[in-house]
CHARMM-style PDB file with segment names, atoms N, HN, CA, C and O in Angstrom:
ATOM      1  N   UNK     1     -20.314 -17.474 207.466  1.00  0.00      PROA
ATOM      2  CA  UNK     1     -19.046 -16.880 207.842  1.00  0.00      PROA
ATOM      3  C   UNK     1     -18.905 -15.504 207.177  1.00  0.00      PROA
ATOM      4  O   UNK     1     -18.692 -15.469 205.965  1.00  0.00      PROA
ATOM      5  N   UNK     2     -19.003 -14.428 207.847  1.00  0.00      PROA
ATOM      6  HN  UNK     2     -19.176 -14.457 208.832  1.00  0.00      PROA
ATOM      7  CA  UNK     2     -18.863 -13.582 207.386  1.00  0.00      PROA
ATOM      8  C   UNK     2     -17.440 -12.743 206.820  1.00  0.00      PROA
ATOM      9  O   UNK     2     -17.383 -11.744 206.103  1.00  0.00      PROA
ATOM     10  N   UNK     3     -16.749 -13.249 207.202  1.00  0.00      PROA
ATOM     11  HN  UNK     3     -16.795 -14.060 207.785  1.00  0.00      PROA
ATOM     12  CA  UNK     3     -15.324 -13.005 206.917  1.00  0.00      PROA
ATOM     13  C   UNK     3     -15.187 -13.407 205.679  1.00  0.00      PROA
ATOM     14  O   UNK     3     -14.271 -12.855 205.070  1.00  0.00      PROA
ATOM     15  N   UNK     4     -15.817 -14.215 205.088  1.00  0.00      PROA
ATOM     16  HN  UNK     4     -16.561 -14.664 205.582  1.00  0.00      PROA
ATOM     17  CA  UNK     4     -15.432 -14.977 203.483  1.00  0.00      PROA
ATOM     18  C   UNK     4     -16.293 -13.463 202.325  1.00  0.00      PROA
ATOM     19  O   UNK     4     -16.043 -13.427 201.120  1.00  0.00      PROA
ATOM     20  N   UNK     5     -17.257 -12.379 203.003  1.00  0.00      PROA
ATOM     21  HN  UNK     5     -17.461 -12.408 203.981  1.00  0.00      PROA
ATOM     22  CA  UNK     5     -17.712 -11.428 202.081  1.00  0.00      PROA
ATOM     23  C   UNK     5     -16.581 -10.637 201.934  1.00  0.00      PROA
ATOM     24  O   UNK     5     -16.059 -10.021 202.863  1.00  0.00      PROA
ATOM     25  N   UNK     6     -16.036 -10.642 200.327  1.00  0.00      PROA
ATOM     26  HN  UNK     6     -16.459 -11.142 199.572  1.00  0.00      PROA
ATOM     27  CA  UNK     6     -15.362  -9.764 200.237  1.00  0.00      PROA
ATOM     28  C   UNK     6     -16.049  -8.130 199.635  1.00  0.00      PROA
ATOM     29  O   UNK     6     -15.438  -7.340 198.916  1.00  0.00      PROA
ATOM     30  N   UNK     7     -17.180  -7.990 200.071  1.00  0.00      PROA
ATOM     31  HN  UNK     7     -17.677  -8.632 200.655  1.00  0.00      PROA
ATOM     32  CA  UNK     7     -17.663  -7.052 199.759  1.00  0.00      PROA
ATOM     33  C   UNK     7     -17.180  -5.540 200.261  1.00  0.00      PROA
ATOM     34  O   UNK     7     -16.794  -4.614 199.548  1.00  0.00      PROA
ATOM     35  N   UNK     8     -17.301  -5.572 201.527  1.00  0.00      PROA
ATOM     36  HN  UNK     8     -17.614  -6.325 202.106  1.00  0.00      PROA
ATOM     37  CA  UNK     8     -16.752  -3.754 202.265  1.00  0.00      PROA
ATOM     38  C   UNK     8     -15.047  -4.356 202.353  1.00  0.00      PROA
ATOM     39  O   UNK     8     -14.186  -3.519 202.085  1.00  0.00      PROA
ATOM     40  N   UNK     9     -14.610  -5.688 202.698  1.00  0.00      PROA
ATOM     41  HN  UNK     9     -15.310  -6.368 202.916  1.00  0.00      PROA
ATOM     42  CA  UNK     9     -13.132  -5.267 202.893  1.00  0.00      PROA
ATOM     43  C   UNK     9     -12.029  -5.019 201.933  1.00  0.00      PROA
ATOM     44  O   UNK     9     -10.930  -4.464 201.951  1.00  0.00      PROA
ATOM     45  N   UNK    10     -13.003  -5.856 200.828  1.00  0.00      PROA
ATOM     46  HN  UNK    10     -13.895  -6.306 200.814  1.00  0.00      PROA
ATOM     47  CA  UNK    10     -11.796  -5.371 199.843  1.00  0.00      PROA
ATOM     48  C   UNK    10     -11.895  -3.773 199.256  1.00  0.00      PROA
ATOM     49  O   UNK    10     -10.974  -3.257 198.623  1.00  0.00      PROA
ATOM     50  N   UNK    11     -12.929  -3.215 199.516  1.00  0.00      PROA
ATOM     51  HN  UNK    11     -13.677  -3.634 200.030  1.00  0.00      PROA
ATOM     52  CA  UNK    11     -13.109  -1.635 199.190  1.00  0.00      PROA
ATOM     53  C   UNK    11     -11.834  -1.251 200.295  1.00  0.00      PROA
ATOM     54  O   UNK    11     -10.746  -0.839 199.893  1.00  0.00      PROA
ATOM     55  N   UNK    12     -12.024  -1.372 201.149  1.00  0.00      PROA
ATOM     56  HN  UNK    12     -12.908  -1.707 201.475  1.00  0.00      PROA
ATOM     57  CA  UNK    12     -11.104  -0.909 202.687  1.00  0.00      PROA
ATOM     58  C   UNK    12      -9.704  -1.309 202.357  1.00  0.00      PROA
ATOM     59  O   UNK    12      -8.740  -0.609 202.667  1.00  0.00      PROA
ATOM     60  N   UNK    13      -9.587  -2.662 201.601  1.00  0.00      PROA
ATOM     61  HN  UNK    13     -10.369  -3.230 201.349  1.00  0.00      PROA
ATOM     62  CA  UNK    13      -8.269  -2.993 201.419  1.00  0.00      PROA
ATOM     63  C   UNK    13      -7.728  -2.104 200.173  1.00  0.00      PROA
ATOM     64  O   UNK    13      -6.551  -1.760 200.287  1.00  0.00      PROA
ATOM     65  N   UNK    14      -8.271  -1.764 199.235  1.00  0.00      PROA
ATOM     66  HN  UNK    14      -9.227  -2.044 199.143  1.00  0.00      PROA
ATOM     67  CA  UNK    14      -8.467  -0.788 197.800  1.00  0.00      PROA
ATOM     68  C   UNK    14      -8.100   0.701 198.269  1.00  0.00      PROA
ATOM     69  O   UNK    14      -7.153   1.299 197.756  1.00  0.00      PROA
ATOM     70  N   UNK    15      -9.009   1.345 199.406  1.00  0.00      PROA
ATOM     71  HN  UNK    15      -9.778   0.860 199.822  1.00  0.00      PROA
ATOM     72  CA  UNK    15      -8.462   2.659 199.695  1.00  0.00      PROA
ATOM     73  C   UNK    15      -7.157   2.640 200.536  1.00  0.00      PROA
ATOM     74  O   UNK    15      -6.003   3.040 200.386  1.00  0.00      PROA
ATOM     75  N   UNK    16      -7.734   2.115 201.305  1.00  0.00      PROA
ATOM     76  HN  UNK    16      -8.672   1.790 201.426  1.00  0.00      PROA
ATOM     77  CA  UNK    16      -5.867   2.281 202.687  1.00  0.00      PROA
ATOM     78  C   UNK    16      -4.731   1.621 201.442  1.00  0.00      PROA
ATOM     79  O   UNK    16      -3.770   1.300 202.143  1.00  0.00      PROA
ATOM     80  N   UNK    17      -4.536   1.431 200.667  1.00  0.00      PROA
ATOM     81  HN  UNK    17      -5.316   1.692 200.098  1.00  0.00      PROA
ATOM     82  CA  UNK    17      -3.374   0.780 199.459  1.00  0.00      PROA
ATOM     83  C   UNK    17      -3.622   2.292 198.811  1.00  0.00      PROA
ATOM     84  O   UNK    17      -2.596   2.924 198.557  1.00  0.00      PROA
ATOM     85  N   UNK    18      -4.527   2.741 198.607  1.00  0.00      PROA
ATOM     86  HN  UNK    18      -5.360   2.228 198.813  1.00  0.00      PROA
ATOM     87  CA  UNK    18      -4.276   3.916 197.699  1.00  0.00      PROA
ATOM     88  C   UNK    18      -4.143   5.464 198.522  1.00  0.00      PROA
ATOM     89  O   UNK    18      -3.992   6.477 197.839  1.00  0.00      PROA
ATOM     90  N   UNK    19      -4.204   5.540 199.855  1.00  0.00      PROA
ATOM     91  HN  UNK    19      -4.327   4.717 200.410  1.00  0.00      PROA
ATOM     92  CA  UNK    19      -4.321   6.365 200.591  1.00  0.00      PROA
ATOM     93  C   UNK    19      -2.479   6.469 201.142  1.00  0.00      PROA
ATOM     94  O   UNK    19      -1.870   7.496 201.442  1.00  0.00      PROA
ATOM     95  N   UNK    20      -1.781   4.570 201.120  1.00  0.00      PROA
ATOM     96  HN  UNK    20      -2.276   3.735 200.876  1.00  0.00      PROA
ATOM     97  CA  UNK    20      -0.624   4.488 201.296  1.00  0.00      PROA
ATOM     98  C   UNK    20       0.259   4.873 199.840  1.00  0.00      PROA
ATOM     99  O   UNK    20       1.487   4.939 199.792  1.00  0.00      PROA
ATOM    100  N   UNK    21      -0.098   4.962 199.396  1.00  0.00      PROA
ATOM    101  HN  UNK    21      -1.096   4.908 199.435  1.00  0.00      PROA
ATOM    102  CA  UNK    21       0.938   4.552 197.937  1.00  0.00      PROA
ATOM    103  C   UNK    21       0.494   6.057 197.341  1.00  0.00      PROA
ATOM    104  O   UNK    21       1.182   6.404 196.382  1.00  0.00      PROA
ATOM    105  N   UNK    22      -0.619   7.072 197.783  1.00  0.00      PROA
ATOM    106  HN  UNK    22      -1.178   6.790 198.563  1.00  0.00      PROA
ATOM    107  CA  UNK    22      -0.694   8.620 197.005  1.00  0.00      PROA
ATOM    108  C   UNK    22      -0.256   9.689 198.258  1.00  0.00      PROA
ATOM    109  O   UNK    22       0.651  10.476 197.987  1.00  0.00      PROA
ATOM    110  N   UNK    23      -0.503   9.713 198.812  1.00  0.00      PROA
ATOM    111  HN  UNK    23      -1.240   9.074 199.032  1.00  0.00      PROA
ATOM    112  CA  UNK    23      -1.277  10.606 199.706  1.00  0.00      PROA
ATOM    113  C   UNK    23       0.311  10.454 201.280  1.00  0.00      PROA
ATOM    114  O   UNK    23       0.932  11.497 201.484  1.00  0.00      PROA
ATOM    115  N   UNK    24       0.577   9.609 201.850  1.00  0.00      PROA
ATOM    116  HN  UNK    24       0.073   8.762 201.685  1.00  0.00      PROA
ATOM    117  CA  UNK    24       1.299   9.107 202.668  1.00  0.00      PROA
ATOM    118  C   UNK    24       2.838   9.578 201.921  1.00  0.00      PROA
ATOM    119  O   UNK    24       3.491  10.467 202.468  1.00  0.00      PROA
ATOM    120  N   UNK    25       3.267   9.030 200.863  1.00  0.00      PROA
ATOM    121  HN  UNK    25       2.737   8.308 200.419  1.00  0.00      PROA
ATOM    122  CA  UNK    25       4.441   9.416 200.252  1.00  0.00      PROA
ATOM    123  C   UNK    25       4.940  10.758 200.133  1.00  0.00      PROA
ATOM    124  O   UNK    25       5.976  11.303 200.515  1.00  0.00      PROA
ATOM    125  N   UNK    26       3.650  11.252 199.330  1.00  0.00      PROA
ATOM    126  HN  UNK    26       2.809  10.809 199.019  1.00  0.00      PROA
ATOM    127  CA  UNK    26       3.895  12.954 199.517  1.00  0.00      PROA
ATOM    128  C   UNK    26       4.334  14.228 200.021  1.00  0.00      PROA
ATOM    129  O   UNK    26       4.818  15.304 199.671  1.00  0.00      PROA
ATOM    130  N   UNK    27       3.616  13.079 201.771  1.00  0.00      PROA
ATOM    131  HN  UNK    27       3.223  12.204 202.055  1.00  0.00      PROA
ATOM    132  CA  UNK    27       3.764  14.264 202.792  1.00  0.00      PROA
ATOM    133  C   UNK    27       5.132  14.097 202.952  1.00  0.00      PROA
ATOM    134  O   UNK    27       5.759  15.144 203.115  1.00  0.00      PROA
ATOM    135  N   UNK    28       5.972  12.720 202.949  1.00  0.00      PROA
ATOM    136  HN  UNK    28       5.462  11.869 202.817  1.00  0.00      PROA
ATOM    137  CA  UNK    28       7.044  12.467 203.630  1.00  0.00      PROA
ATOM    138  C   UNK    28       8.196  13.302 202.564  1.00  0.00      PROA
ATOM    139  O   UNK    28       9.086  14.080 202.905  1.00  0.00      PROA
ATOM    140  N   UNK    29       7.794  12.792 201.036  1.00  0.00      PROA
ATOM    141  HN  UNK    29       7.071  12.160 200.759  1.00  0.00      PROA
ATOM    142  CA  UNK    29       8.837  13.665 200.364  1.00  0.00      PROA
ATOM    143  C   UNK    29       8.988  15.156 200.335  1.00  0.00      PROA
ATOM    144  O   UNK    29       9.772  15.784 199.624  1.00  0.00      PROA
ATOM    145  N   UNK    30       8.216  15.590 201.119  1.00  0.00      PROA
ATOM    146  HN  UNK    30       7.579  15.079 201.697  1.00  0.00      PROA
ATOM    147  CA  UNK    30       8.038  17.543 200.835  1.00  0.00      PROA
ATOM    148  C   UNK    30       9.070  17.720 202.390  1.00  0.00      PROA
ATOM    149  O   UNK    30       9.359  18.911 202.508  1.00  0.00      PROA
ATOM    150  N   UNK    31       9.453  17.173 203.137  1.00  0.00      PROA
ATOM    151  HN  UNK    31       9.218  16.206 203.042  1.00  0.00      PROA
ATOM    152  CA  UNK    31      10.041  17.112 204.604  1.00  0.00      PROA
ATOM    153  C   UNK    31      11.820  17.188 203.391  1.00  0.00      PROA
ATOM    154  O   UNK    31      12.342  16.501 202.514  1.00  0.00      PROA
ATOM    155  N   UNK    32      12.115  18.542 204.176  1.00  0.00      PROA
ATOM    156  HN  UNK    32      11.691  19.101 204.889  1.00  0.00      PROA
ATOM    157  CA  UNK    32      13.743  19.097 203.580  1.00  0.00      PROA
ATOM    158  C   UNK    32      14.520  18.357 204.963  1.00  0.00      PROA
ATOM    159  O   UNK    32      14.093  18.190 206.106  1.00  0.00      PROA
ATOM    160  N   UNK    33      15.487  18.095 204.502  1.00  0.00      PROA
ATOM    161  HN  UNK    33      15.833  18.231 203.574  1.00  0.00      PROA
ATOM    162  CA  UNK    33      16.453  17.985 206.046  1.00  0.00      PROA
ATOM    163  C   UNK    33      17.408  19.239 205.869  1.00  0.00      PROA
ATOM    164  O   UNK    33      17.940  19.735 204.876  1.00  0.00      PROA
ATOM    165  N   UNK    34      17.418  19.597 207.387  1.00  0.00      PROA
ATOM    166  HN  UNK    34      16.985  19.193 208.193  1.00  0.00      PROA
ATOM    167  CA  UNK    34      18.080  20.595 207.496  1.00  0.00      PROA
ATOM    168  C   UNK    34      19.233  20.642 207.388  1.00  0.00      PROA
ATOM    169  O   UNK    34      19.662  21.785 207.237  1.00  0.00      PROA
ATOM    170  N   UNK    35      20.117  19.690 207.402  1.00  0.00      PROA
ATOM    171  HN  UNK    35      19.769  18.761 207.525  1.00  0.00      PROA
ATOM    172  CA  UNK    35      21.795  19.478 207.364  1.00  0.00      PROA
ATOM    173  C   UNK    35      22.132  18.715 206.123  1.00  0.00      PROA
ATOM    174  O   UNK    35      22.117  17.486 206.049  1.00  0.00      PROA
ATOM    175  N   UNK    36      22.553  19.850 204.785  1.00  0.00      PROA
ATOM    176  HN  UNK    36      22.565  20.848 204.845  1.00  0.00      PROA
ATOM    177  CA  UNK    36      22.078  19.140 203.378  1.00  0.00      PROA
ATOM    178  C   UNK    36      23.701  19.350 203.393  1.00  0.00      PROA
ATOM    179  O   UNK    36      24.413  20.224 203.886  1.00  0.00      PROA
ATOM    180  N   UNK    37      24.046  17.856 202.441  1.00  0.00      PROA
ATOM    181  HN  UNK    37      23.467  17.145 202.041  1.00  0.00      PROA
ATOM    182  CA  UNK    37      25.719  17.478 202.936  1.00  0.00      PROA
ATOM    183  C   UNK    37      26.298  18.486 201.989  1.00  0.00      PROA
ATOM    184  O   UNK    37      25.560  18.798 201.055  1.00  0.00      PROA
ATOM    185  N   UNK    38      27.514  19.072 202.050  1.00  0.00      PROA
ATOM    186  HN  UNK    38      28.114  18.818 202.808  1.00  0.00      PROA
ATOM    187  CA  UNK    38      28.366  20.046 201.219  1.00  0.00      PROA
ATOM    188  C   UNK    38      29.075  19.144 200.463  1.00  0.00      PROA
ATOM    189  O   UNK    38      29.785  18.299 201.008  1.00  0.00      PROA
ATOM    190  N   UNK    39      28.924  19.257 198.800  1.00  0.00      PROA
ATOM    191  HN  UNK    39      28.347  19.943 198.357  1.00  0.00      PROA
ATOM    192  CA  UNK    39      30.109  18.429 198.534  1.00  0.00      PROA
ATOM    193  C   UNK    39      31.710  18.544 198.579  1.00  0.00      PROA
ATOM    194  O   UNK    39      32.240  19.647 198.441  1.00  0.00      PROA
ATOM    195  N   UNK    40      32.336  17.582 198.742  1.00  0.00      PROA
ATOM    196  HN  UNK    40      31.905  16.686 198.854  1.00  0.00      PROA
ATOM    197  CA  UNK    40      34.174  17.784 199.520  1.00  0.00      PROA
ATOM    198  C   UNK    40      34.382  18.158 197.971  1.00  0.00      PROA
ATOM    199  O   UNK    40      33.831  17.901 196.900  1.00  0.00      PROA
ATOM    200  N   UNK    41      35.817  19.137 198.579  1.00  0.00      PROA
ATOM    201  HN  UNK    41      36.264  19.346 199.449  1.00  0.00      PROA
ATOM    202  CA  UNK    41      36.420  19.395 197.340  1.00  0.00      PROA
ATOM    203  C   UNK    41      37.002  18.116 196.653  1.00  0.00      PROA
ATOM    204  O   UNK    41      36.674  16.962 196.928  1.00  0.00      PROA
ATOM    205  N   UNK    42      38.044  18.557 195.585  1.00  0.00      PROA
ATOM    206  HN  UNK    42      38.310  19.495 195.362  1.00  0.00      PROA
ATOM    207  CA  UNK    42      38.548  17.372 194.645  1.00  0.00      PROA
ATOM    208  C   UNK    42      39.776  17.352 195.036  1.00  0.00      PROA
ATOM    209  O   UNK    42      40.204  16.199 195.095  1.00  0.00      PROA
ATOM    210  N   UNK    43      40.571  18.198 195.347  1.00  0.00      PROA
ATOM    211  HN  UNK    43      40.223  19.135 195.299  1.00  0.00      PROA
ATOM    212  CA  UNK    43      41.816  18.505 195.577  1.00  0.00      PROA
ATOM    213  C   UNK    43      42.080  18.145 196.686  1.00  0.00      PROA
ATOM    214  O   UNK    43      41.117  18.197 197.451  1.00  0.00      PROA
ATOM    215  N   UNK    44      43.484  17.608 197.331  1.00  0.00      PROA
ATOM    216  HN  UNK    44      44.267  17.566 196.710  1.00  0.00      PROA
ATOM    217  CA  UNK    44      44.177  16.934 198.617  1.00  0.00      PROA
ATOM    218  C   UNK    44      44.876  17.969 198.970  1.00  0.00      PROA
ATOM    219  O   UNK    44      45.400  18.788 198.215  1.00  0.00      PROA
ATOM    220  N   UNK    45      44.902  17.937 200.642  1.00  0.00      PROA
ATOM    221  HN  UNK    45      44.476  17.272 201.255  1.00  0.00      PROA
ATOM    222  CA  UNK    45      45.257  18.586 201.302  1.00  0.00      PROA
ATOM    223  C   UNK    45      46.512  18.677 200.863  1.00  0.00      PROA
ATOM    224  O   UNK    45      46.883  17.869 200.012  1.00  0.00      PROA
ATOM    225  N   UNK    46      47.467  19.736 201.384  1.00  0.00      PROA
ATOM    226  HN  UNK    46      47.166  20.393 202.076  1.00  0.00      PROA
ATOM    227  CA  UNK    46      48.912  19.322 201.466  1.00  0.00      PROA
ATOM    228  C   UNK    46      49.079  19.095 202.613  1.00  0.00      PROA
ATOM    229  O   UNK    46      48.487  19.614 203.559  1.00  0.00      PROA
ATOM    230  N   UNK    47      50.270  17.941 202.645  1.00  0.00      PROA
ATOM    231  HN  UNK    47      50.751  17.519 201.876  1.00  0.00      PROA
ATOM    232  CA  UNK    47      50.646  17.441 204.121  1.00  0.00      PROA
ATOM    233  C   UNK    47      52.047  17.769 204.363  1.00  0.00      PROA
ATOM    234  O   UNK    47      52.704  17.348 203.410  1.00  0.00      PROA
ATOM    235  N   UNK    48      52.737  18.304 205.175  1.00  0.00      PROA
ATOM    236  HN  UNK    48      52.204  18.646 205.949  1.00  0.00      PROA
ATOM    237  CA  UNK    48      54.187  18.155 204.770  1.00  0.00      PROA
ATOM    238  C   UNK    48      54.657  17.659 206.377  1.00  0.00      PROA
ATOM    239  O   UNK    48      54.366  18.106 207.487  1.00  0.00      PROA
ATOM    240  N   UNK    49      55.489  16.567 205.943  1.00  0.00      PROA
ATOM    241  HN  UNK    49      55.725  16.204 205.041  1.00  0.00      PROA
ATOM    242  CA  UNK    49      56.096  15.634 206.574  1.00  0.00      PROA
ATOM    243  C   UNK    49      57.103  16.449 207.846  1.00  0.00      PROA
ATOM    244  O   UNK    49      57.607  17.569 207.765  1.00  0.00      PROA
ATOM    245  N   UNK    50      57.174  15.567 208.885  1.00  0.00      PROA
ATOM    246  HN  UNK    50      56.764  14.657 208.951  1.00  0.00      PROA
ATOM    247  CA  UNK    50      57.655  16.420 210.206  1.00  0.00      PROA
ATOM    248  C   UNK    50      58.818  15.564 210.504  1.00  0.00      PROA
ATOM    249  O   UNK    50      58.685  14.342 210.430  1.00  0.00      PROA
ATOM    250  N   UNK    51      59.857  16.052 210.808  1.00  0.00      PROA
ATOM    251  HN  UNK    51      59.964  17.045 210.868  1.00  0.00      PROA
ATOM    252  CA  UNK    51      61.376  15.982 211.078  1.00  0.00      PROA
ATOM    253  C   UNK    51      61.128  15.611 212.714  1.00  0.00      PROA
ATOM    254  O   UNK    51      60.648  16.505 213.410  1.00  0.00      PROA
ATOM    255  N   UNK    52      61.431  14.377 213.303  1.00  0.00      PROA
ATOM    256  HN  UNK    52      61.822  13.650 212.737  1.00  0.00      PROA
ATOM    257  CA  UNK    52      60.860  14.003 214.685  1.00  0.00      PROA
ATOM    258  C   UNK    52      62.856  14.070 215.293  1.00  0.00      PROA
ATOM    259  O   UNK    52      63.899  13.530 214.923  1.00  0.00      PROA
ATOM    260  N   UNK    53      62.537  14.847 216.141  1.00  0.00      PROA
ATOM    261  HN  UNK    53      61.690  15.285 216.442  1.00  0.00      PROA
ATOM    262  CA  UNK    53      63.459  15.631 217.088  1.00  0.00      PROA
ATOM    263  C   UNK    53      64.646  14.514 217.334  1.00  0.00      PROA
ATOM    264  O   UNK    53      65.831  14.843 217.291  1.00  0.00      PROA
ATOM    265  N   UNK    54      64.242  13.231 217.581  1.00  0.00      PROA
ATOM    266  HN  UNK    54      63.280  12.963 217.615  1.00  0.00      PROA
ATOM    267  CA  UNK    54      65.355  12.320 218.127  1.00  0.00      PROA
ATOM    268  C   UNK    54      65.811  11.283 216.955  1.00  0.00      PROA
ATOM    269  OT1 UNK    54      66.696  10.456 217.173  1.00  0.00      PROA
TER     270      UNK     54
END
């Protein structure tokens, strides 16, 4: 049974784990988003209350 050699797959299983976990992360963290949130002020609007006609 050749499936029981763990000889070439666990090398294969060893790089693609280290190809995911170095190399894969990297690219994704260097990606800026373009719509970077503004932080809200601290201060509340003023609201001033409306006198209803009837």
């Amino acid at each position: 049974m050749p499936q029981l050699i763990p000889g070439p797959w666990f090398a294969i299983l060893v790089f693609s784990w280290l190809i995911f976990l170095t190399i894969i992360p990297t690219k994704i963290l260097s990606h800026i988003s373009p719509n970077e949130p503004t932080p809200v002020s601290a201060e509340k609007h003023k609201t001033e209350s409306w006198d209803w006609p009837w």
